[in-house]
C-alpha positions as semicolon CSV with decimal commas, in nm:
position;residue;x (nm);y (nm);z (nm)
1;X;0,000;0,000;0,000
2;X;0,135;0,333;-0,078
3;X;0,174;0,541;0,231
4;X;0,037;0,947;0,095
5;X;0,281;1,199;0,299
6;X;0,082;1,515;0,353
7;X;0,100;1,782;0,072
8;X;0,434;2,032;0,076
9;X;0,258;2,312;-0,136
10;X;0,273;2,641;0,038
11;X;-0,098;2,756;0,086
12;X;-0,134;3,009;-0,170
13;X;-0,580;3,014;-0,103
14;X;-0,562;3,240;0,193
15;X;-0,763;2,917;0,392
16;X;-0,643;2,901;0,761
17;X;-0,297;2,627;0,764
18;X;-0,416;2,346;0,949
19;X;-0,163;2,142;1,224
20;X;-0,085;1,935;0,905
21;X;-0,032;2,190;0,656
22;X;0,158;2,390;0,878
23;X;0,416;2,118;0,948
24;X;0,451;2,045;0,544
25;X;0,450;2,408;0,447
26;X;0,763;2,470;0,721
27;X;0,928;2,163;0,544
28;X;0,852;2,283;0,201
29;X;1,055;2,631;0,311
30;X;1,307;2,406;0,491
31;X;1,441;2,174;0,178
32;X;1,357;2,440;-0,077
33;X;1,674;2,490;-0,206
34;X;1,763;2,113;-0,204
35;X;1,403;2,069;-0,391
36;X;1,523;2,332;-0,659
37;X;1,848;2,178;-0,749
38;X;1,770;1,828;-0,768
39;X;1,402;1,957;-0,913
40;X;1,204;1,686;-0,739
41;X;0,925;1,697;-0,463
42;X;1,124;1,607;-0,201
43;X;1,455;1,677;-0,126
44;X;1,562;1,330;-0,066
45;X;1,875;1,163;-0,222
46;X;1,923;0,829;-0,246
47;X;2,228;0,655;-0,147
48;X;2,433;0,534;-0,446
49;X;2,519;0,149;-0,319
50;X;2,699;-0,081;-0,579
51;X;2,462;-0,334;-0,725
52;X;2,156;-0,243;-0,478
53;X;2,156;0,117;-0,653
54;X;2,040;0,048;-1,009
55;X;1,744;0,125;-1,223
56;X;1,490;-0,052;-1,056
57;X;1,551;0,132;-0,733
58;X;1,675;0,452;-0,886
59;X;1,329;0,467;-1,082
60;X;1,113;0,410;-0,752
61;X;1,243;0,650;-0,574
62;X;1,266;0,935;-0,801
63;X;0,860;0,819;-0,922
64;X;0,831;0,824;-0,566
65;X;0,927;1,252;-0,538
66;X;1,273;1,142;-0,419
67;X;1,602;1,191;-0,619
68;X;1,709;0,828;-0,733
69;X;2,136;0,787;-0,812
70;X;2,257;0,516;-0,930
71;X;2,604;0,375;-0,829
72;X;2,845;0,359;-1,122
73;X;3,118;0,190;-0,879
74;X;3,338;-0,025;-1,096
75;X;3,095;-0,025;-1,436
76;X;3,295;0,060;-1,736
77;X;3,106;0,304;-1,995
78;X;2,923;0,050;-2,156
79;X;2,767;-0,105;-1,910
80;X;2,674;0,266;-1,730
81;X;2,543;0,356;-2,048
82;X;2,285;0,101;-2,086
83;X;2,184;0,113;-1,683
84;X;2,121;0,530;-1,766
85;X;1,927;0,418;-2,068
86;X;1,735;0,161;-1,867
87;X;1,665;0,400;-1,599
88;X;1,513;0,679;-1,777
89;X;1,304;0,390;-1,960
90;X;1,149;0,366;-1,581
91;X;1,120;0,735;-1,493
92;X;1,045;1,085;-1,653
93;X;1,145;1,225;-1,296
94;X;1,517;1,367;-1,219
95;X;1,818;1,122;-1,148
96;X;2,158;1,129;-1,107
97;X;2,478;0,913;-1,147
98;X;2,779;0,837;-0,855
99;X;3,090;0,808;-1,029
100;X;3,388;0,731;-0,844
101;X;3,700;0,980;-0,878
102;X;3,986;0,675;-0,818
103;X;3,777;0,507;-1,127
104;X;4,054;0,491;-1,424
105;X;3,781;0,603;-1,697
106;X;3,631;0,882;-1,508
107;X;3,661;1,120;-1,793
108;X;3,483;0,877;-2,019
109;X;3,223;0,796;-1,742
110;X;3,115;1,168;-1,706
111;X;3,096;1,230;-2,096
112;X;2,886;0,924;-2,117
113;X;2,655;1,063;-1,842
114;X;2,660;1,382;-2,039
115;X;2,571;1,251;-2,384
116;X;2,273;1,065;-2,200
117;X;2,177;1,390;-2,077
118;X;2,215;1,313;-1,718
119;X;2,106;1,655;-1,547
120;X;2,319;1,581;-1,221
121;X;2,646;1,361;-1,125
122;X;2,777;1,325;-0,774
123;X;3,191;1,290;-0,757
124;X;3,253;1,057;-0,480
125;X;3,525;0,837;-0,328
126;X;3,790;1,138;-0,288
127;X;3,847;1,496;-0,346
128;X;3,734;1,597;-0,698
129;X;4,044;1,686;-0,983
130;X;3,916;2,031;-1,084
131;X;3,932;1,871;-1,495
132;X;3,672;1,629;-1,379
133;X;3,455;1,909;-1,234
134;X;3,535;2,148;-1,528
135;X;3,421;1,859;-1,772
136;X;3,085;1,785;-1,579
137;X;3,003;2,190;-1,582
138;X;3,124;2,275;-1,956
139;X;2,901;1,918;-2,007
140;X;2,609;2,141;-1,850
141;X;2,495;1,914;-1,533
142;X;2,456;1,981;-1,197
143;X;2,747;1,871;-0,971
144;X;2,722;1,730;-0,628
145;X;3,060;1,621;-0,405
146;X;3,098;1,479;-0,092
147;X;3,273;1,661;0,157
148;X;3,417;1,548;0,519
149;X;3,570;1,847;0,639
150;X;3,498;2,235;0,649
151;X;3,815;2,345;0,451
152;X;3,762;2,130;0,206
153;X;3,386;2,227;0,160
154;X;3,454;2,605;0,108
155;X;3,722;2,454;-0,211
156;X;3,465;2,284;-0,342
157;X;3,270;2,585;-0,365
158;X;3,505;2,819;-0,523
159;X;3,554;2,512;-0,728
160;X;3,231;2,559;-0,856
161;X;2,985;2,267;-0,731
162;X;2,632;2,300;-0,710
163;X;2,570;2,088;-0,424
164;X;2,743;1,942;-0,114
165;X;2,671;1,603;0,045
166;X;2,830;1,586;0,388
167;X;2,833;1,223;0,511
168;X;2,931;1,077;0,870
169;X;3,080;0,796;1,011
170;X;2,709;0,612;1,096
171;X;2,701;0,517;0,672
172;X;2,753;0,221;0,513
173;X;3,008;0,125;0,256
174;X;3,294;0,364;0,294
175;X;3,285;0,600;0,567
176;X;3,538;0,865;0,743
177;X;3,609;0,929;1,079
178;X;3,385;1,191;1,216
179;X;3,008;1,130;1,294
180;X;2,702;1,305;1,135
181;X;2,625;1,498;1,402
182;X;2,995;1,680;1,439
183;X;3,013;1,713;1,063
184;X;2,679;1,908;1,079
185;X;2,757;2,131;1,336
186;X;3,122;2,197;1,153
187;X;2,999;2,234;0,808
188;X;2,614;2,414;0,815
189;X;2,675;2,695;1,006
190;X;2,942;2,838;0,765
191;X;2,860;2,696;0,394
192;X;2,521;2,922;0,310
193;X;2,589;2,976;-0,089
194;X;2,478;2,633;-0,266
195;X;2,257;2,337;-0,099
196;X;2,427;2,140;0,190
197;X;2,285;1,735;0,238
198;X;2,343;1,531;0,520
199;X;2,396;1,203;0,504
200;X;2,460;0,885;0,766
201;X;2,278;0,751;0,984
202;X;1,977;0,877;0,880
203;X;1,658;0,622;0,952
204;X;1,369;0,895;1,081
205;X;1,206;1,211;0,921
206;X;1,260;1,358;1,264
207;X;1,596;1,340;1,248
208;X;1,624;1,453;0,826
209;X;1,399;1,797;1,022
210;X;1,649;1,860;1,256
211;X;1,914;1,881;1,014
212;X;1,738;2,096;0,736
213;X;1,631;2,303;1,074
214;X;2,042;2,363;1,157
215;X;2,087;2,502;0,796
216;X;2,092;2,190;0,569
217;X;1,872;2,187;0,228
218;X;1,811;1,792;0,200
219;X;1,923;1,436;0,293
220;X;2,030;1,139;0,190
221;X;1,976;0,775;0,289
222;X;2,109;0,405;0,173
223;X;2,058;0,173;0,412
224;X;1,659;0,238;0,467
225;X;1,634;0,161;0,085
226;X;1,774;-0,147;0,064
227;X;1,495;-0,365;0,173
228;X;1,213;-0,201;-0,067
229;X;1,029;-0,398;-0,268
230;X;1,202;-0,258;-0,586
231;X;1,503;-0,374;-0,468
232;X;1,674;-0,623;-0,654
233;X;1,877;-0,751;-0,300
234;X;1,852;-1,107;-0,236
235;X;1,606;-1,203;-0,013
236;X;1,886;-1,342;0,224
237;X;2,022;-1,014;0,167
238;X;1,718;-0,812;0,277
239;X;1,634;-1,078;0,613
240;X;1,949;-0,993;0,739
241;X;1,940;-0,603;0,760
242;X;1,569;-0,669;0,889
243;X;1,721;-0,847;1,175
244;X;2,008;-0,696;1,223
245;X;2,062;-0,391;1,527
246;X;2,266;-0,079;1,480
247;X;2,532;-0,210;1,689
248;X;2,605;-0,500;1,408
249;X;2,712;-0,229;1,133
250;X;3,074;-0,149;1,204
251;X;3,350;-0,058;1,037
252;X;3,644;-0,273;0,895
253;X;4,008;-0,278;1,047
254;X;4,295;-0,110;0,926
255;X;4,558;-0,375;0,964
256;X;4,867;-0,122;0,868
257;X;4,836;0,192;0,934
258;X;5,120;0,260;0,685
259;X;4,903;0,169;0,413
260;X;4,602;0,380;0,404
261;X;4,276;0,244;0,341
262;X;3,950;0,388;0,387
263;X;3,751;0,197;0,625
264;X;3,432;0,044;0,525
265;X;3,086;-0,021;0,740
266;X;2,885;-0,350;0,697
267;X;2,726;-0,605;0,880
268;X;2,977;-0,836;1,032
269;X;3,034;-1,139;0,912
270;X;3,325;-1,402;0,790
271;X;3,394;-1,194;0,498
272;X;3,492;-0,926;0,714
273;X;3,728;-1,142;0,910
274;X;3,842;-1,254;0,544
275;X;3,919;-0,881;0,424
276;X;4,136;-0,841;0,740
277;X;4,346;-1,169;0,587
278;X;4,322;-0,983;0,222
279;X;4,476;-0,657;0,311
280;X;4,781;-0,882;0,481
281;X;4,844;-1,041;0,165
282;X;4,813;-0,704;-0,050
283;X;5,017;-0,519;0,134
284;X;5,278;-0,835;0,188
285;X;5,267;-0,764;-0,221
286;X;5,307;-0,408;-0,230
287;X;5,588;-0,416;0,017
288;X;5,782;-0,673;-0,197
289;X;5,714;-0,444;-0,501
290;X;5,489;-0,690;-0,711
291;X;5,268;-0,424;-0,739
292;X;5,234;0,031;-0,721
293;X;4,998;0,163;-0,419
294;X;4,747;0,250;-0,631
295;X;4,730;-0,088;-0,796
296;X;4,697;-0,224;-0,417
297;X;4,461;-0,001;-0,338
298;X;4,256;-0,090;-0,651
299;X;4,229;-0,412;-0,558
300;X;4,104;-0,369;-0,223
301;X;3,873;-0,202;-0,405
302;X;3,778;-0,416;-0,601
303;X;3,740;-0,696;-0,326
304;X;3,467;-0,468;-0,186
305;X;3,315;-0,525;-0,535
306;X;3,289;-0,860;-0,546
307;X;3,221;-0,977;-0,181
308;X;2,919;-0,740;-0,211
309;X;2,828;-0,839;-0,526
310;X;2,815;-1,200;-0,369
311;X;2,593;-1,076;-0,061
312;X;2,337;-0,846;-0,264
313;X;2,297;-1,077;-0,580
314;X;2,332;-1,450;-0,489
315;X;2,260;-1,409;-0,115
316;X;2,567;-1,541;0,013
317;X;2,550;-1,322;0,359
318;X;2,810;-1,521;0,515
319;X;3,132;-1,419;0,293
320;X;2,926;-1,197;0,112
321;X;2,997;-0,810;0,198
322;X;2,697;-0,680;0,388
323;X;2,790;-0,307;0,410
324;X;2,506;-0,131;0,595
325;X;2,460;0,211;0,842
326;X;2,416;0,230;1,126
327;X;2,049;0,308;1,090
328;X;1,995;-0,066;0,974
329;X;1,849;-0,118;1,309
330;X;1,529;0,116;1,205
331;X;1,456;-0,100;0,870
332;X;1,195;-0,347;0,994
333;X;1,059;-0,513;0,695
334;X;0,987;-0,474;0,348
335;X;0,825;-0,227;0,198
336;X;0,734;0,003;-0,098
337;X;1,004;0,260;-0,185
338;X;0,700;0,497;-0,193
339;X;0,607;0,394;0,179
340;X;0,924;0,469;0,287
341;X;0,964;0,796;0,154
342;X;0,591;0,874;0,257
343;X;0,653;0,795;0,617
344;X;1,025;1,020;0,641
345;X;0,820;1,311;0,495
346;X;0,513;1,300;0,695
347;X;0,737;1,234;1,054
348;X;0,942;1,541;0,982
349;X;0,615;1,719;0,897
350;X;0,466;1,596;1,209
351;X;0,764;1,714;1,439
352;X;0,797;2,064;1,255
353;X;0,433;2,095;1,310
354;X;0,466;2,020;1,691
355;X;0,716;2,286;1,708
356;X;0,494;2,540;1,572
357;X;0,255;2,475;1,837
358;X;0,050;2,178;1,703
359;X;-0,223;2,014;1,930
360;X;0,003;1,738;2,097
361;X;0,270;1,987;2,202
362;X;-0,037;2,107;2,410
């Protein structure tokens, strides 16, 4: 059943705002400027999550009034091609693509997301070269980057970007080092000239209203869309982040801290104990000098891939990689992508309304 979230149109009739209108009308003013860049009804991203973030879930939840992205991850241009192609086959609404800076074909990636017309790409997966975001904005899309870190936010916007995602520790897949919450507080107060989303952790629309009420424009979420019914997950793959609590999403170990690698947040499992034995024999590699850094780091990479490929696709949640958030512990069963986008809206409608003196803060 599709779950209707109350209307966000400002009144324009002059008819008295009623406890529910006035909590959608705040929110409408809240995400406005997140609404206007992505041009959807809601100013809700979706998380880009190799092989769960493709066309079938990218479609529902832009149909849905959200902003669908899909996760380009290790596709070459061929293959992203035809997943753009079959995406706009299942929408007429506004989506984007991730593409991953460290990817070895970026520049090909983005012009294939520009000659499909792609109206916005999100650089993730490290600080942006300034030739990739020069080619995205002479291309004429909207550019979003992720950024973990104040300085590096006010670059990116003499850079150029349109948009800012600013994700914390409490996401899946590959996370940094400081939470949501400190991020927030770092980052809003001082970044006012393009749209700032928050990201990590999120599972409530109370918690997507206090952000956009500390200066952010929109959200974005992963985790809480993994077990929609459009999801292609494996069922195995969905029963496990239904069961699962918070406190079972944690991050990976760093086994050397001479050789960087960016921590990653899943379930745990045996294939996490396996990718501690992985990065031994990779770096045991590099150190002999069988292979460059960036060729070991690739194929960490590239481990991630796979494992998770085994965990979403064939259900193999044992050696499988089950990255998940923090905020698995909120997704209770399957539902329609529209549902859960229904229900985030109409909570942070609900609390907005409260504090604007609805009838149950009497």
């Amino acid at each position: 059943m599709r779950c209707t979230p109350p209307s966000i149109s400002m009144p324009a009739d002059g008819t008295p705002i009623t406890d529910d209108r006035r909590g959608a009308a705040r929110l409408a003013a809240l995400w406005a400027r997140g609404r206007n860049l992505l041009g959807t009804e809601y100013a809700i991203m979706g998380g880009a999550m190799s092989w769960v973030s493709e066309r079938n879930l990218v479609s529902a939840i832009s149909n849905a009034g959200g902003f669908g992205v899909i996760a380009c991850g290790s596709m070459g241009p061929d293959l992203l091609g035809a997943e753009i192609a079959a995406t706009a086959a299942l929408t007429s609404k506004p989506f984007g693509v991730n593409l991953i800076t460290m990817h070895p074909e970026l520049d090909r990636l983005i012009d294939v997301c520009l000659e499909h017309r792609v109206g916005h790409i999100v650089l993730a997966g490290g600080i942006p070269p300034r030739k990739a975001i020069a080619r995205v904005k002479n291309g004429g899309a909207k550019l979003l980057c992720f950024s973990p870190a104040l300085g590096l936010a006010r670059k990116l916007v003499r850079d150029g970007v349109d948009g800012l995602i600013i994700e914390g520790m409490e996401a899946g897949g590959h996370i940094g080092p400081v939470s949501t919450g400190v991020l927030a507080q770092e980052i809003l107060p001082h970044i006012n000239e393009i749209p700032v989303f928050v990201a990590g952790g999120l599972g409530r629309g109370e918690a997507v209203a206090m952000y956009l009420e500390m200066g952010a424009s929109g959200c974005q979420l992963g985790t809480r869309f993994v077990c929609s019914s459009e999801s292609i997950a494996h069922p195995k793959f969905k029963q496990a982040f239904i069961r699962a609590a918070a406190r079972d999403a944690v991050p990976t170990v760093q086994v050397d801290p001479a050789f960087p690698v960016i921590p990653v947040r899943a379930i745990n499992n045996n294939g996490s104990k396996r990718f501690i034995a992985f990065q031994h024999e990779v770096i045991a590699r590099f150190r002999r000098g069988e292979i460059e850094l960036k060729e070991a780091q690739l194929e960490i990479e590239h481990y991630w891939a796979g494992a998770l490929r085994r965990a979403v696709i064939e259900g193999d949640v044992e050696w499988g990689s089950m990255m998940a958030g923090q905020s698995v512990g909120m997704v209770q069963r399957e539902e329609p992508t529209a549902a859960i986008i229904g229900e985030l809206v109409s909570q942070a409608a609900a609390v907005l309304s409260l504090r604007d003196g609805g009838p149950a803060a009497e």
